[in-house]
C-alpha positions in Angstrom: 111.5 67.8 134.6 114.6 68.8 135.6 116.6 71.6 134.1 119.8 70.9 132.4 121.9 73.0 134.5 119.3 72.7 137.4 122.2 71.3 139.7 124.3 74.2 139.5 124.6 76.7 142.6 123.0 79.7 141.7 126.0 82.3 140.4 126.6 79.6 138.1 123.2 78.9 136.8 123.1 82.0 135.9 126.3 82.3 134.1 125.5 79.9 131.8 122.3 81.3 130.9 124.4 84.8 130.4 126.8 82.8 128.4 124.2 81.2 126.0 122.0 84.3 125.7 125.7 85.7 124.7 126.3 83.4 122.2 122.5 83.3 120.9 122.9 86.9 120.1 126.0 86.8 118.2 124.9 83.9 116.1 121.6 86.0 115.4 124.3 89.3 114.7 125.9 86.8 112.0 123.0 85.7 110.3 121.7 89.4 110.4 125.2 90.4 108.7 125.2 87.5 106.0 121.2 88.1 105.2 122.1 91.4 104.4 125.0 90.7 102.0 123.4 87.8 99.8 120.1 89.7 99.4 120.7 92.0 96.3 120.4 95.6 97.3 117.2 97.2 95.9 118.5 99.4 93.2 119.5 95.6 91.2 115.9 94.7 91.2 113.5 95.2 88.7 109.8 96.7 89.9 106.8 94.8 89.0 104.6 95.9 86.5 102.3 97.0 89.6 104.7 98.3 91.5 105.1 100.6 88.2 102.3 101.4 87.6 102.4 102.5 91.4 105.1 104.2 91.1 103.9 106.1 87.8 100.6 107.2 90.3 103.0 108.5 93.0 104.8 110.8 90.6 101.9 112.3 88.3 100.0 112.8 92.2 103.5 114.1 94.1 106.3 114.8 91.4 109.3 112.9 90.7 111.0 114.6 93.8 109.0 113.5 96.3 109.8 110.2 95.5 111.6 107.6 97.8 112.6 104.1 98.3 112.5 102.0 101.6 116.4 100.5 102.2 115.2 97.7 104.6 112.3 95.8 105.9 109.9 98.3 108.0 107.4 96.7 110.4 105.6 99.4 112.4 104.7 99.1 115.7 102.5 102.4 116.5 99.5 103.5 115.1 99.4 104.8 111.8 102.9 103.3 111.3 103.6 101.3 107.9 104.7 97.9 107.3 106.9 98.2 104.0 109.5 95.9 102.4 112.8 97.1 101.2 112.4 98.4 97.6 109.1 99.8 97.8 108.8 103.2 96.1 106.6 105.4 98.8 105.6 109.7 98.3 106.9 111.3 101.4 104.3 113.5 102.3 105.5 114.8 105.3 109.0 115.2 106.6 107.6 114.8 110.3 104.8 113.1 112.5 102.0 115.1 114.3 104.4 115.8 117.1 106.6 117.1 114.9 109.0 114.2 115.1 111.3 114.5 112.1 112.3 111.0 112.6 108.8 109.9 111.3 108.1 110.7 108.0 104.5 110.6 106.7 104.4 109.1 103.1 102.4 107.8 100.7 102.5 104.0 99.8 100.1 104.0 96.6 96.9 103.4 98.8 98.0 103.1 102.2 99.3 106.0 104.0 101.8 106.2 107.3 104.3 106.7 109.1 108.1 105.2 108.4 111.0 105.9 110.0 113.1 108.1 108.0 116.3 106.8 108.4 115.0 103.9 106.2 114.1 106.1 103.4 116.7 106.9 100.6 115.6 109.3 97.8 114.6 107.1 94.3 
């Protein structure tokens, strides 16, 4: 099978791949942009009765101030890194990884415990 743009010298072949990965990415930047202003922003929505009940764990086990909630979607990619969705309520446990990486906070997800990054962390 031939290539749509197969014909093209070279330069140009690559050009228009250039110019479609361009445009690929700043369709995905829109999408990204309007995802994040039709989902409600976590503090609107309501917790589950198990995510209370959760919650209600995480604060007689680490006080009320220890208390935070993830501000977007967290898939972790290392070891002992935490996949979370925004609005979860997690115990930070440590404000730093074992390297001492204060990016990487070490919390408490009622059960599972992990690494986020804290940058997506906003105190509840």
């Amino acid at each position: 099978p031939q290539l749509p743009h197969g014909h093209l010298p070279l330069p140009s072949f690559w050009k228009v791949v250039e110019d479609t990965l361009q445009q690929s990415g700043a369709q995905l930047c829109a999408f990204c942009q309007a995802f994040e202003t039709v989902t409600p922003s976590p503090g609107t929505q309501p917790l589950t009765p198990a995510e209370e009940r959760k919650v209600l764990s995480l604060v007689s086990k680490h006080g009320p101030d220890k208390l935070y909630q993830v501000t977007s979607n967290i898939s972790g990619s290392r070891d002992l890194d935490l996949t979370l969705l925004r609005g979860q309520i997690v115990a930070l446990l440590q404000s730093a990884d074992t390297k001492g990486n204060t990016s990487r906070w070490l919390v408490d997800a009622g059960g599972p415990r992990g690494f986020v990054p804290a940058a997506k962390l906003r105190p509840y």
